[in-house]
N, C-alpha and C positions, 0 to 999 in steps of 0.2 A: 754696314748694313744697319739699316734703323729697326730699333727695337721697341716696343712698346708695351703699355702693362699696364691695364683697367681693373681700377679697384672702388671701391665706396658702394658694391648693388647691397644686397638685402631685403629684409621685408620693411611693407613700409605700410599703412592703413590709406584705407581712399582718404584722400583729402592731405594726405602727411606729405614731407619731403627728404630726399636724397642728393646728395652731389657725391654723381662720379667725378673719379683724377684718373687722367691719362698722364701716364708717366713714361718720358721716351728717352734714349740713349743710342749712341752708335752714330751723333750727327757725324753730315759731312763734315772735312777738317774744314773750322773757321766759322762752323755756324753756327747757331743754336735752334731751336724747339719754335722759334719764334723766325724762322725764314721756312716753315712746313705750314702749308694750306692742313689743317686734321678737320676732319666730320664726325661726328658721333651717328653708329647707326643701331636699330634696333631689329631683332626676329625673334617675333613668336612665334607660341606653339604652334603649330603645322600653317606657319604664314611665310610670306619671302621677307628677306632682309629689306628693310624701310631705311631711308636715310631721315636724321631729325635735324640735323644742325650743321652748322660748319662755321668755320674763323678762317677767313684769309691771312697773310702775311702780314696784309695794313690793316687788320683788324677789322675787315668787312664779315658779315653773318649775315646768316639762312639760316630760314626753321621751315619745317616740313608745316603744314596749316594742323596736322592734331598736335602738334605741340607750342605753336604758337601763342606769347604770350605766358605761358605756362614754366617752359623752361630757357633758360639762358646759357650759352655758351659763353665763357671767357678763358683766357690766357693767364697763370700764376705768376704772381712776383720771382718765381723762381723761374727759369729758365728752358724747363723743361716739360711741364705740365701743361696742363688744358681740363678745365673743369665744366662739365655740365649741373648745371642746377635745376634740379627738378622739382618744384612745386605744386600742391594742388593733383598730386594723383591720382591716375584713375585705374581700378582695376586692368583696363586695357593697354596699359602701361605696363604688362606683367613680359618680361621677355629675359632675353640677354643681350646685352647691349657692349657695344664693340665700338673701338676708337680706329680712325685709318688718318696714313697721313699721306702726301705726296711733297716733295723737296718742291717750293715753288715761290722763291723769293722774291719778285719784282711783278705780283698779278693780286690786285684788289680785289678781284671776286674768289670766291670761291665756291664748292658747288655739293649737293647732298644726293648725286648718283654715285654710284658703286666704280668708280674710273678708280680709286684708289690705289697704293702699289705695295704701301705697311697696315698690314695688321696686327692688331693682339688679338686672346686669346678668349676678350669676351668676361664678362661679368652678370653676373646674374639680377635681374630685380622683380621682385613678387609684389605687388599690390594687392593686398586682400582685409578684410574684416576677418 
């Protein structure tokens, strides 16, 4: 069972930046972190869960259009991670943000709806003055 564990939120000032790490464990036998389509998603305070990003298998990415440009999704030298880089903050960027992955070795795209099957537990990030 895939395990996962979002870390890096915080406070950050409009304009500042954050990189969360998802850090996952439990692959199937023979794989790593890096045969799992993951998405970064966000929900705010009394909002639905948003999807922002996502990395295919073959390194293919999506961003939701408010974080476009803004934030980057990429894959760690380590074998297990997946990091979101957030740049240029904006208070409405205040949520908790949550990593999902699905086992999906041999599909180029990948997708930033809720279809997901792993989560974690969610990380907190506050954008404020």
């Amino acid at each position: 069972q895939l395990q996962i564990v979002e870390s890096g939120g915080g406070l950050a000032q409009p304009g500042g930046s954050l990189r969360l790490s998802c850090a996952a464990s439990g692959f199937r036998s023979g794989y790593t972190f890096n045969f799992y389509a993951v998405s970064w998603f966000r929900q705010a305070p009394g909002k639905e869960r948003e999807g922002l990003s996502c990395i295919s298998t073959t390194g293919g990415t999506d961003y939701a259009d408010s974080v476009k440009g803004r934030f980057t999704i990429s894959r760690g030298n380590a074998r297990n991670l997946v990091y979101l880089q957030m740049n240029n903050l904006k208070p409405e960027d205040t949520g908790v943000y949550y990593c999902a992955a699905n086992f999906n070795p041999r599909s180029p795209v990948c997708t930033i709806r809720s279809t997901y099957t792993y989560w974690g537990q969610g990380t907190q990030v506050n954008v404020s003055s």
